[in-house]
Backbone bond lengths (Angstrom), bond angles and torsions (degrees), N, CA, C in turn:
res aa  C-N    CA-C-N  psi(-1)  N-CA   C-N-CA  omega(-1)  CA-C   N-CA-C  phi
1 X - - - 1.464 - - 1.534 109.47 -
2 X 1.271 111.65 122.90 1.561 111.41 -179.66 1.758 105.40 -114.80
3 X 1.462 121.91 149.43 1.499 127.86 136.77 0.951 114.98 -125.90
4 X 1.897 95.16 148.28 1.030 133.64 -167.88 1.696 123.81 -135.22
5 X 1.583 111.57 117.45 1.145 119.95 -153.71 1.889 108.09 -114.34
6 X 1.507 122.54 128.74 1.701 114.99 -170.41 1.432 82.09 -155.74
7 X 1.889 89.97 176.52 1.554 107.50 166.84 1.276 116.49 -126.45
8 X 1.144 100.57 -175.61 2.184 106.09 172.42 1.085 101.63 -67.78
9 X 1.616 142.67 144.34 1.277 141.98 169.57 1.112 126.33 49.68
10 X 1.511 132.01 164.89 1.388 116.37 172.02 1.500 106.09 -139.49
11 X 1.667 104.81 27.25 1.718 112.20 155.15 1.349 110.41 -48.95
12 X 1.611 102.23 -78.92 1.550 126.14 -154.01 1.015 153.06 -73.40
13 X 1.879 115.21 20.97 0.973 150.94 -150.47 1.629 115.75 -138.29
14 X 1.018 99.31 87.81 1.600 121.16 -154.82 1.607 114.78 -75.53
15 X 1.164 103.00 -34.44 1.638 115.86 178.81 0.957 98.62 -73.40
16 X 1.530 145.00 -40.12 1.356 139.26 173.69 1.444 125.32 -90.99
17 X 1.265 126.76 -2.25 1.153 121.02 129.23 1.382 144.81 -92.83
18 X 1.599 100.61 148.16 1.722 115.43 -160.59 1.482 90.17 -115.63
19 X 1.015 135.34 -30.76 1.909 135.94 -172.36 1.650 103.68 -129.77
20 X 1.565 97.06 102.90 1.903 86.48 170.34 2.053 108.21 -65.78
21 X 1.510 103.99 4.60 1.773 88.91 -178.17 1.803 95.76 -102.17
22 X 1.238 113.42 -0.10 1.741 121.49 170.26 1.058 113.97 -144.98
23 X 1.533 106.10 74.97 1.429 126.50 -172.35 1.944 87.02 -87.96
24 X 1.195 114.48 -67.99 1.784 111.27 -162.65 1.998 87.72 -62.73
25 X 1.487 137.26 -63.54 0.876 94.22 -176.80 1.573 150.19 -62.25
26 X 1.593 102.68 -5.60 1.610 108.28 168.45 1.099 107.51 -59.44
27 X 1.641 123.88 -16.56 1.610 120.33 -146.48 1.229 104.99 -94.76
28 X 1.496 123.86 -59.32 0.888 152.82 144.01 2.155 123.57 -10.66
29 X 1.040 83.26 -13.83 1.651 104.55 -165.05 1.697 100.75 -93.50
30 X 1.951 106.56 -37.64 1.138 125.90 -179.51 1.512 107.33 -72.73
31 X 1.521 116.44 -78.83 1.482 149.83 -144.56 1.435 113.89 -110.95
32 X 1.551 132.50 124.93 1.391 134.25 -163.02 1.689 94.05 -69.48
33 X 1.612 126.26 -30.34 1.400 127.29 -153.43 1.127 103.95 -175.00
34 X 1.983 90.56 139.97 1.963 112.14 -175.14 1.556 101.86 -113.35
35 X 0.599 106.69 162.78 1.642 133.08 -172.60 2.155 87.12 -97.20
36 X 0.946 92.91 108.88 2.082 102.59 172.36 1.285 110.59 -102.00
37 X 1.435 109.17 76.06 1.227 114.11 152.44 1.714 143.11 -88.33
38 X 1.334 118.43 44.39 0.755 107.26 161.38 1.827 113.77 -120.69
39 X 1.308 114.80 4.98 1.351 117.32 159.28 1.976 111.31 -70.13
40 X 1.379 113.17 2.14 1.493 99.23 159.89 1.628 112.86 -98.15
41 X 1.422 124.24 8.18 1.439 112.46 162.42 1.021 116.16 -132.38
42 X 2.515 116.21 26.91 1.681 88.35 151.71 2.194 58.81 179.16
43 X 1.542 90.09 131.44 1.767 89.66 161.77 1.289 99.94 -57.97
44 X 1.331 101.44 143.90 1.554 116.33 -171.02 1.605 99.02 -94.45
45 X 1.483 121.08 162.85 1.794 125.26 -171.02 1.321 87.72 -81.66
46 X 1.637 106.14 163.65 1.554 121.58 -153.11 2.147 89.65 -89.22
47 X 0.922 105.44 -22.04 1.978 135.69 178.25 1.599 82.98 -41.37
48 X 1.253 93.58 -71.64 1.634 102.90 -158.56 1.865 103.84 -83.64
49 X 0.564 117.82 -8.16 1.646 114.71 155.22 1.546 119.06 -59.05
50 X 1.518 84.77 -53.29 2.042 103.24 -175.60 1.585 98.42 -46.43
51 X 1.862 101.02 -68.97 1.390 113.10 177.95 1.358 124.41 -28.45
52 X 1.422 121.16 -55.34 1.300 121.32 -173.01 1.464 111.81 -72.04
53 X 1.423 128.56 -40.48 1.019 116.44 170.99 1.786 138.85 -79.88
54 X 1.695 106.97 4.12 1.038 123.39 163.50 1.806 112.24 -99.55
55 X 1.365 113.08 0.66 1.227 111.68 174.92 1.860 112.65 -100.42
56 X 1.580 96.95 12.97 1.783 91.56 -161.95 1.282 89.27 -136.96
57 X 1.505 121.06 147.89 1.727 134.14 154.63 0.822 117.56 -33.10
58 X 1.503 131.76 140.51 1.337 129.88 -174.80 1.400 124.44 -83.06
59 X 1.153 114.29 9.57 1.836 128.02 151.71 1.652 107.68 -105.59
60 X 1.001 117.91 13.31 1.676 108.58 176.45 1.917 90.80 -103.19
61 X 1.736 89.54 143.96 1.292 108.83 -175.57 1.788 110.82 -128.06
62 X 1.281 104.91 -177.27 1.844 115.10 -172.22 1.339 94.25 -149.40
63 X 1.365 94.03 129.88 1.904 109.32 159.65 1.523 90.80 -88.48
64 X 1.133 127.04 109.21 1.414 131.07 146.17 1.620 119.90 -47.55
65 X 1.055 127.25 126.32 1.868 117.14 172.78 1.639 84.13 -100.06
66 X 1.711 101.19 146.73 1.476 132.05 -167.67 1.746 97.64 -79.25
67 X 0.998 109.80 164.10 1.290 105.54 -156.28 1.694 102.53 -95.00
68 X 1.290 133.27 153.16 1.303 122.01 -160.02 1.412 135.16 -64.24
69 X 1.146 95.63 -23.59 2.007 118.30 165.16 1.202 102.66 -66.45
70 X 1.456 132.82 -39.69 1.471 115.43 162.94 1.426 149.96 -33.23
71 X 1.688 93.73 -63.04 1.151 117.38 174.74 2.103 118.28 -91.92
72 X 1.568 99.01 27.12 1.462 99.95 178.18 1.490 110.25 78.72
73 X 1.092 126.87 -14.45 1.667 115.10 -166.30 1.485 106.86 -71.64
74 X 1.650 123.53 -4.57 1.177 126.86 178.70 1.980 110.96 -161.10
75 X 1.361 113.57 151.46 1.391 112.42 -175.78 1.583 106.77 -61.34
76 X 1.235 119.17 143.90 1.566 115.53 174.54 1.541 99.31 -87.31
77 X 1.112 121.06 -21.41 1.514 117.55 -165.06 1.809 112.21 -54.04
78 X 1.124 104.94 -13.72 1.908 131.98 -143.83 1.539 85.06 -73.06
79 X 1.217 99.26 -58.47 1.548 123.11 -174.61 1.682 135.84 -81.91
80 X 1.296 99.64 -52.76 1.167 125.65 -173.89 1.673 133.32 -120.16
81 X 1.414 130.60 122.38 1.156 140.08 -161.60 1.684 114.00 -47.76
82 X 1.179 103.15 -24.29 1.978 111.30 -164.18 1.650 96.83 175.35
83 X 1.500 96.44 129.87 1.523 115.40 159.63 1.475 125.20 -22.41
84 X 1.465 104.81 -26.61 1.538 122.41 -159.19 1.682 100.60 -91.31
85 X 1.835 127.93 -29.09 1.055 138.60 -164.55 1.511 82.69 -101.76
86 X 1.138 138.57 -68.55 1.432 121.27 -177.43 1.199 118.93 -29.33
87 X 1.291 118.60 -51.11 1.668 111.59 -172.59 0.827 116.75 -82.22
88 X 1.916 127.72 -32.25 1.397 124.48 137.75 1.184 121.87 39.47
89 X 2.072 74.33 -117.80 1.636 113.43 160.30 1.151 132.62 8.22
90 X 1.860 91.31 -96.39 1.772 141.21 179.85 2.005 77.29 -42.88
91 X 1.191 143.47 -85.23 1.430 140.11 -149.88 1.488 104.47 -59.54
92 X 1.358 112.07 -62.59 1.182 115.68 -168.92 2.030 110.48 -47.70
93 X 1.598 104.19 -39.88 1.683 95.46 169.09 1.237 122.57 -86.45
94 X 1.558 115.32 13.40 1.269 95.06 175.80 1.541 110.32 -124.74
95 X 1.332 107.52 23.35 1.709 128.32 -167.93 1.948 109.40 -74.60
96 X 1.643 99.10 -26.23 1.859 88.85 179.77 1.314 102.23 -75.79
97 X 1.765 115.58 -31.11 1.463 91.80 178.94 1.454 131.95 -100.09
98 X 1.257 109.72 15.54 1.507 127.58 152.94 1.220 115.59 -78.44
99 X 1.133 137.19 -10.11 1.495 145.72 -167.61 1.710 107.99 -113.21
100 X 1.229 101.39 -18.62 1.640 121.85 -173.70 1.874 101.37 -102.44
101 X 1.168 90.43 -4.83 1.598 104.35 167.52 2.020 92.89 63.83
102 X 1.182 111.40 31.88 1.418 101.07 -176.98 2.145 122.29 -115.45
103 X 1.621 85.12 17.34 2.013 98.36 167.04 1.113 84.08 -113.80
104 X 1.948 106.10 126.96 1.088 130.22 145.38 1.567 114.15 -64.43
105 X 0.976 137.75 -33.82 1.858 154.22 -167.26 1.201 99.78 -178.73
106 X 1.539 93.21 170.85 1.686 99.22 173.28 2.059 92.87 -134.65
107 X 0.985 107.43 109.75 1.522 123.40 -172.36 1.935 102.58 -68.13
108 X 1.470 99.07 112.75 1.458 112.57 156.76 1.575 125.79 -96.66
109 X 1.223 108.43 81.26 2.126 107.20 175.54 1.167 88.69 -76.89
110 X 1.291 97.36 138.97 1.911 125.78 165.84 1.504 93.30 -95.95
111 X 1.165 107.33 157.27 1.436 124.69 178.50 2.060 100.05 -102.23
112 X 1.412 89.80 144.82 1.321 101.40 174.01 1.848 119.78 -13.93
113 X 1.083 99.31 -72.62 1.778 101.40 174.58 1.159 132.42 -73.74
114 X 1.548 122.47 16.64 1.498 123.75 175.19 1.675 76.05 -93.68
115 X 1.383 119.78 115.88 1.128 146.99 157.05 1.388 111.31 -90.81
116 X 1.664 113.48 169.83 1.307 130.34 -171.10 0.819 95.62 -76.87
117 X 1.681 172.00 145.59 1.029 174.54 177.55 1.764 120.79 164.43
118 X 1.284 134.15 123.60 1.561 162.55 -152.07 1.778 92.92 -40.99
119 X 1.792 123.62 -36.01 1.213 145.86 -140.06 1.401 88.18 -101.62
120 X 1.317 121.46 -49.86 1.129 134.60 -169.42 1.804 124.60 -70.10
121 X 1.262 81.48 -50.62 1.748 101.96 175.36 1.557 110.26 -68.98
122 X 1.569 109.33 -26.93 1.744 116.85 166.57 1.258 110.36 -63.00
123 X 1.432 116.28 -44.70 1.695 120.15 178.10 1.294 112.40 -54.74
124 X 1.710 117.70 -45.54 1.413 117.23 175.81 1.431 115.12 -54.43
125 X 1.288 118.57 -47.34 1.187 116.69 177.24 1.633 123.83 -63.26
126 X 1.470 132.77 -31.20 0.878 150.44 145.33 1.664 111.50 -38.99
127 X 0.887 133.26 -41.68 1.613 146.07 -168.52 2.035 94.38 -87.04
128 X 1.084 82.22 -78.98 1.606 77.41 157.09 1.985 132.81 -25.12
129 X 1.314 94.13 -47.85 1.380 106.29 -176.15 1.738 116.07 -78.34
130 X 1.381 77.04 -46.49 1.829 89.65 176.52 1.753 113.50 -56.76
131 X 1.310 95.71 -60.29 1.635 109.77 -179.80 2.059 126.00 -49.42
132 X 1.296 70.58 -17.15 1.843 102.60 166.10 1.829 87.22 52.04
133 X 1.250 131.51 -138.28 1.315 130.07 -174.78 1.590 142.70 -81.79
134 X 1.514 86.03 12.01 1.382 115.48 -160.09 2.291 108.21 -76.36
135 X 0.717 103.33 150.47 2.124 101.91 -168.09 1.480 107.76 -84.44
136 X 1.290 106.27 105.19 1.814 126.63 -168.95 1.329 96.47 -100.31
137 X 1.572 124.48 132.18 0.990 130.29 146.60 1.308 130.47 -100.27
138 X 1.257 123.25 158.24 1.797 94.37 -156.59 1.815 87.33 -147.55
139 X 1.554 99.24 121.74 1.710 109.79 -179.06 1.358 108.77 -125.91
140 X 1.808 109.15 127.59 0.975 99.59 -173.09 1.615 129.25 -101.97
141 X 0.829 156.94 -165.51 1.575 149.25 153.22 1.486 116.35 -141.86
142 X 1.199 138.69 19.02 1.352 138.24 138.52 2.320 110.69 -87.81
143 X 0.927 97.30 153.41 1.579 110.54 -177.17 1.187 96.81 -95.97
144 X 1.327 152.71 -28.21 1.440 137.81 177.88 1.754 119.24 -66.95
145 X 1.374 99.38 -0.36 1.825 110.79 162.42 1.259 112.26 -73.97
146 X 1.357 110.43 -27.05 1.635 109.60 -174.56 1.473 118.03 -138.78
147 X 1.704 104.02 26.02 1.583 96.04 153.83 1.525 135.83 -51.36
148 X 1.332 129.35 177.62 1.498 134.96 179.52 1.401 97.55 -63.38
149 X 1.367 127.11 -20.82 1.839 126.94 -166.27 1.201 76.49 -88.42
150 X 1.576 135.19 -71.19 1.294 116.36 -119.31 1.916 116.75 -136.15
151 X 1.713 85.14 27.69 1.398 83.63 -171.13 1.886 104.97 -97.63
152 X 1.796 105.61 -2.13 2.099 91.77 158.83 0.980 99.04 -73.10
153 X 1.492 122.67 -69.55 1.485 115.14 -149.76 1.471 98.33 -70.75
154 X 1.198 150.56 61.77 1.737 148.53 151.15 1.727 76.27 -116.14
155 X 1.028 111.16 -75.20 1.498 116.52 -165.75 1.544 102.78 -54.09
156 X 1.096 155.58 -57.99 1.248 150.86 158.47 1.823 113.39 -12.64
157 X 1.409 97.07 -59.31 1.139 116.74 -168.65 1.715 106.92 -67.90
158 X 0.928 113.78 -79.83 1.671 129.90 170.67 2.018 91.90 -14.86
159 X 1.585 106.24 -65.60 1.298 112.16 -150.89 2.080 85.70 -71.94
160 X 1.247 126.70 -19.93 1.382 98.83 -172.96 1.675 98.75 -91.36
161 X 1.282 133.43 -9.64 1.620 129.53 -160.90 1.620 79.72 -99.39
162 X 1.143 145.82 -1.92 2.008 137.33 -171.71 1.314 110.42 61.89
163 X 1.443 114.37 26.18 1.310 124.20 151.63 1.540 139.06 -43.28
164 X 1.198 155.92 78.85 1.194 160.97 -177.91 1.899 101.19 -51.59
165 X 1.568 100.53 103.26 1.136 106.21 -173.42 2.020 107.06 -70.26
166 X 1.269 132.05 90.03 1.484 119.29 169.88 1.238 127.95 -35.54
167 X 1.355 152.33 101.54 1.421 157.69 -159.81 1.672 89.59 -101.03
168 X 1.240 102.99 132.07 1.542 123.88 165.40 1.326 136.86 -102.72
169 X 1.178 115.26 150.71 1.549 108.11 174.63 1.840 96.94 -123.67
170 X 1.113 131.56 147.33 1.411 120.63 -168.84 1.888 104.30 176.68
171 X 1.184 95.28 150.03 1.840 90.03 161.97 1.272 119.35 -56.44
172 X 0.759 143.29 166.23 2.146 162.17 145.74 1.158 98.88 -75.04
173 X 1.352 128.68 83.24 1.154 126.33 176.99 1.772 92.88 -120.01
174 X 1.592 109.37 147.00 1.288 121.47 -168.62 1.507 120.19 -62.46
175 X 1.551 114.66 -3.12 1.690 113.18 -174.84 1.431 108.70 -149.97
176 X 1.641 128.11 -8.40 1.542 101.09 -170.10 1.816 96.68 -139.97
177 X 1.449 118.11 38.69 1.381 139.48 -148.14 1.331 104.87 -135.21
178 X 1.403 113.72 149.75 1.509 123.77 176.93 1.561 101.63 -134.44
179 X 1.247 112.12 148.10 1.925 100.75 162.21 1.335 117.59 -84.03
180 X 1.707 122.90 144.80 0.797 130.40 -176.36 1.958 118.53 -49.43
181 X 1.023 131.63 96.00 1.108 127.94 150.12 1.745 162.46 -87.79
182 X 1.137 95.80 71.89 1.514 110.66 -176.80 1.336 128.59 -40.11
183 X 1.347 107.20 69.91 1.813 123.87 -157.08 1.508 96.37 -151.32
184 X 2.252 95.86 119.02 1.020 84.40 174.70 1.747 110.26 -96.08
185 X 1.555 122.27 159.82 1.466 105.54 176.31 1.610 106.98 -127.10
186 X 1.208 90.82 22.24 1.845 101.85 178.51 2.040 106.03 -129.78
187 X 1.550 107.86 129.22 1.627 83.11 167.65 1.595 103.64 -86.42
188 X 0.663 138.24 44.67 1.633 126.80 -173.11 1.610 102.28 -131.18
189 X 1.414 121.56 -40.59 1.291 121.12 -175.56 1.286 116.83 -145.68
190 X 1.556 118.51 168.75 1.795 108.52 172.45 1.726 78.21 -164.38
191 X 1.332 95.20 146.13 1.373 110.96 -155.92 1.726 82.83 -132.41
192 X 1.462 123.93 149.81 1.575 142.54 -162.28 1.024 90.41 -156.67
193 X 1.441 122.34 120.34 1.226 116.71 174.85 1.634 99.33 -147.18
194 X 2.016 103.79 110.32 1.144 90.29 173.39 1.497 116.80 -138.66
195 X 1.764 94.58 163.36 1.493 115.83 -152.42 1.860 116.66 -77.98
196 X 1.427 90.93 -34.96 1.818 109.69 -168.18 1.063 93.19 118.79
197 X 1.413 88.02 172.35 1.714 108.83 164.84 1.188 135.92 -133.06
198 X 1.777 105.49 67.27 1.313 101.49 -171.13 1.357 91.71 -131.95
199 X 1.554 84.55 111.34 1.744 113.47 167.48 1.114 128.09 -14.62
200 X 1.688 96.30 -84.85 1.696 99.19 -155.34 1.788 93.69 -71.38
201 X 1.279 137.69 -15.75 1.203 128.80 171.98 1.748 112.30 -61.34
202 X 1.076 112.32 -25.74 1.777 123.21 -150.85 1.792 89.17 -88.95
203 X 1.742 105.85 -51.53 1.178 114.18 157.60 1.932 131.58 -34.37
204 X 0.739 95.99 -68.72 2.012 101.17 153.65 1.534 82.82 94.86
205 X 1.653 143.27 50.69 1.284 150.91 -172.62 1.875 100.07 -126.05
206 X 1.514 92.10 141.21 1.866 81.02 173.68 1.084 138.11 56.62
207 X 1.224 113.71 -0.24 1.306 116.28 -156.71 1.722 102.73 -110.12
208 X 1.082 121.72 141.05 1.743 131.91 -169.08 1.764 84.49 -66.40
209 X 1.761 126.55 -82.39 0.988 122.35 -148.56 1.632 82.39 -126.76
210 X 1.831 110.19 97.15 1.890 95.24 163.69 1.487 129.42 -79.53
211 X 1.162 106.29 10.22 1.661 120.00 -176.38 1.686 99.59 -84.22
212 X 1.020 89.93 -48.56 1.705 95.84 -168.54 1.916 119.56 -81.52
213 X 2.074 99.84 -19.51 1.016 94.31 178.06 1.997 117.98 -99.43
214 X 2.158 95.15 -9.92 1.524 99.91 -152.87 1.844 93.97 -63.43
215 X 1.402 124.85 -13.95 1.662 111.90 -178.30 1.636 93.42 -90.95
216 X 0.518 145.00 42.71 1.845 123.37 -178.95 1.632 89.15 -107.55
217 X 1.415 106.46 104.80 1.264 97.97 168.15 1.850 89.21 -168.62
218 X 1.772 108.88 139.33 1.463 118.24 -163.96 1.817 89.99 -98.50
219 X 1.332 147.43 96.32 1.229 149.85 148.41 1.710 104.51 -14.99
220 X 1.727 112.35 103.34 1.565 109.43 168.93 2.068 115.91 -69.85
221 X 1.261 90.55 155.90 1.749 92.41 170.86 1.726 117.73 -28.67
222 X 1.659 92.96 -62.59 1.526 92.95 -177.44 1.511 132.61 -75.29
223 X 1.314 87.26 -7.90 1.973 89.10 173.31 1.716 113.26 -96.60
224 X 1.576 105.69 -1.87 1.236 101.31 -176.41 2.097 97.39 -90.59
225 X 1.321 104.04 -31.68 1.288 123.17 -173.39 1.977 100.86 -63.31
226 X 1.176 102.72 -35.92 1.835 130.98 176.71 1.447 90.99 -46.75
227 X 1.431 114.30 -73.51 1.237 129.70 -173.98 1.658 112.24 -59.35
228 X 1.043 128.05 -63.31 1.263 127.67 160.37 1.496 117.66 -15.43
229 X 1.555 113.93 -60.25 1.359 114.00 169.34 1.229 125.27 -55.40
230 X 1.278 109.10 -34.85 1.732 101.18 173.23 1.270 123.87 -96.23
231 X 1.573 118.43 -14.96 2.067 109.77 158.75 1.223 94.14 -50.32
232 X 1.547 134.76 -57.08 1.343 114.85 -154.84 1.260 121.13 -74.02
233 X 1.491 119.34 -11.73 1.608 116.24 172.03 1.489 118.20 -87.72
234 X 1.638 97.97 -2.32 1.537 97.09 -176.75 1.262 93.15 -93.62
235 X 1.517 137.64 -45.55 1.387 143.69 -169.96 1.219 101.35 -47.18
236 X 1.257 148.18 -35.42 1.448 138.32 178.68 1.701 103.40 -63.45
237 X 1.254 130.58 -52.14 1.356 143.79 -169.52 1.877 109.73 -60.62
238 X 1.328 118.71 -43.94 0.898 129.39 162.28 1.714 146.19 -122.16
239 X 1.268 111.93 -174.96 1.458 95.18 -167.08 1.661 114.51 -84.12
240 X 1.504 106.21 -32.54 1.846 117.53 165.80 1.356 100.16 -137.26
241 X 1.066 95.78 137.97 2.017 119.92 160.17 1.690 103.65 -97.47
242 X 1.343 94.14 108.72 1.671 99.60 163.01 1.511 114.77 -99.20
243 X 1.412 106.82 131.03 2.188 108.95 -178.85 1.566 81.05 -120.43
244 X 1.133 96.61 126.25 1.586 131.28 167.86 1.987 110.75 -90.39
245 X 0.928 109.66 119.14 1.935 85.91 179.97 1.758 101.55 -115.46
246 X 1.326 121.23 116.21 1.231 114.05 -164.47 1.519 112.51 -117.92
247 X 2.087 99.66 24.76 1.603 108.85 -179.74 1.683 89.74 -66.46
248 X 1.088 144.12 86.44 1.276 143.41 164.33 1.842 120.70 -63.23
249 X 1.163 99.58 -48.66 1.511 113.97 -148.40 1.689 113.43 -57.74
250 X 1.571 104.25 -28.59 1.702 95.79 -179.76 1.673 93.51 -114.69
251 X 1.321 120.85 8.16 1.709 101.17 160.94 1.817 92.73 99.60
252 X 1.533 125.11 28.01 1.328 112.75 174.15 1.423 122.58 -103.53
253 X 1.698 103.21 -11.34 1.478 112.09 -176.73 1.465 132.36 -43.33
254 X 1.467 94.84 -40.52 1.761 90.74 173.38 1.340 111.10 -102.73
255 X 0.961 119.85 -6.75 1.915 103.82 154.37 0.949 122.03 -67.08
256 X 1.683 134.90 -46.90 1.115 146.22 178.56 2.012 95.35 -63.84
257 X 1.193 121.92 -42.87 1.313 114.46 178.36 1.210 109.29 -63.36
258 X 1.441 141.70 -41.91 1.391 141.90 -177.64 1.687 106.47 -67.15
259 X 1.670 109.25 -40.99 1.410 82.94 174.63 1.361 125.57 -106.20
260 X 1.533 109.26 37.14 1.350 113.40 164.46 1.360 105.01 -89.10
261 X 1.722 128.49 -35.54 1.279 136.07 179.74 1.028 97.78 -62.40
262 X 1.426 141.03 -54.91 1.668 140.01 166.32 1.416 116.14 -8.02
263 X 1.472 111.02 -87.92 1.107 137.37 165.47 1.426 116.54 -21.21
264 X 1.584 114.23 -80.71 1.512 127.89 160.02 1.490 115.80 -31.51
265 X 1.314 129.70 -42.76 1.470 122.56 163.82 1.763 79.92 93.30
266 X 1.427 115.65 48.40 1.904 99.49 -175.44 1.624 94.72 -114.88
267 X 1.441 117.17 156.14 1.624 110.46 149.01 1.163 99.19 -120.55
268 X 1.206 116.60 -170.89 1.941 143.76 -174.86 1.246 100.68 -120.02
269 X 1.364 125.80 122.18 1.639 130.63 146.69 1.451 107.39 -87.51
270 X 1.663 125.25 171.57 1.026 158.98 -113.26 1.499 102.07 -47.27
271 X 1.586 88.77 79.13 1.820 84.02 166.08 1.385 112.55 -110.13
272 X 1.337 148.85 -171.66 1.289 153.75 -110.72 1.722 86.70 -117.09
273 X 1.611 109.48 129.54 1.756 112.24 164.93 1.646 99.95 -23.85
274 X 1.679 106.68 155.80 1.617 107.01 160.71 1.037 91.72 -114.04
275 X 1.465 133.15 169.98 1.366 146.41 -158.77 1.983 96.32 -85.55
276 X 1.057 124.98 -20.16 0.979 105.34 -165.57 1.854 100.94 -111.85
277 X 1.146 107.00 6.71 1.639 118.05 172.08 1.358 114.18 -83.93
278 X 1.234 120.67 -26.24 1.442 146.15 -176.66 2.010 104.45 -59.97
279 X 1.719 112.63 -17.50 1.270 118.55 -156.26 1.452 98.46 -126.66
């Protein structure tokens, strides 16, 4: 049983970087694995694939996020000839570092309105098909995945397609929210991925920029300790628990990540020299 603790990106995290020109290897020095999100707002060049995986230990890994035509947040037609060349693509550039054994998953968020619906659950299966054998995690953001009707059979389902059910931490906000579910539906992985909890940001109301404000949220002692309790009940269920912390927005993610490792009593083997080990 392993855990394993990262963040979204490895721009934006200032305390842990010492070189803005070795920002991922400062990162890397910390954390076995980043969450790569910026292959959900443009397949990234095959250049910078090479790069990243010649810039990281050869046990450090990336949740890739699926690129946004995937997961509905935009028409594929815009771009691409057929559903079938999109995913293509999206596989074919991300195959050296699947082959380099260095994607932990490749993370699909649905956007608020991919609802539970007969059309929808075909797409999953379709996503499934395309992705051929490759480790999908699948997060949702409509609540009709996990109503009182329909939140076994989502989980049923997920666990028969080898779906990696994403467990959240997030506000309860009335439209773009899931409840937290601590269920693993993969034995191989369970992915935690959490946002903060600051409301009226999560809400996306009033707000000048809600992209930039919906993560601003500082993780207290006891909710990190919250969390603690449940890697370890998931760690029995599977073989690694990955916690992603994607409070990005005011710069708390890797503190709150260091003292979740605290807590956990975990270290990291072979991650990247730190600049001051070098002496």
């Amino acid at each position: 049983m392993m855990i394993t603790i990262g963040l979204t990106g490895w721009g934006d995290h200032p305390t842990i970087t010492l070189e803005n020109s070795k920002k991922l290897e400062n990162y890397s020095s910390y954390f076995p694995v980043v969450e790569l999100d910026t292959s959900f707002y443009a397949i990234p060049p095959q250049k910078n694939i090479s790069s990243w995986i010649e810039k990281t230990p050869e046990a450090f890994q990336f949740i890739p996020k699926a690129y946004k035509a995937m997961t509905q947040h935009k028409e594929w037609i815009e771009e691409f000839s057929s559903i079938e060349q999109m995913f293509e693509i999206f596989n074919k550039t991300f195959e050296p570092m699947v082959v380099s054994n260095k994607v932990k998953a490749f993370l699909f968020q649905f956007p608020p309105y991919f609802d539970c619906t007969k059309q929808n659950v075909a797409y999953l299966r379709r996503v499934r098909e395309l992705m051929k054998d490759l480790p999908v995690a699948i997060e949702f953001r409509s609540q009709s995945w996990f109503t009182e009707q329909n939140k076994e059979k989502t989980l049923d389902f997920l666990l028969q397609q080898h779906f990696i059910n994403v467990i959240v931490d997030q506000p309860q906000t009335p439209n773009n929210s899931v409840p937290t579910i601590p269920l693993s539906t993969n034995d191989t992985l369970a992915i935690y991925r959490l946002h903060g909890r600051n409301y009226e940001g999560w809400l996306g109301e009033s707000l000048n920029d809600w992209r930039a404000e919906r993560t601003l949220y500082n993780y207290k002692k006891e909710e990190l300790v919250e969390f603690a309790t449940t890697v370890e009940t998931l760690e029995s269920k599977t073989q690694e628990v990955c916690v992603i912390f994607n409070n990005n927005s005011g710069g708390h993610a890797a503190q709150n990540a260091f003292s979740l490792q605290d807590i956990l009593d975990i270290s990291f083997e072979n991650l990247s020299p730190r600049q001051l080990d070098l002496f």
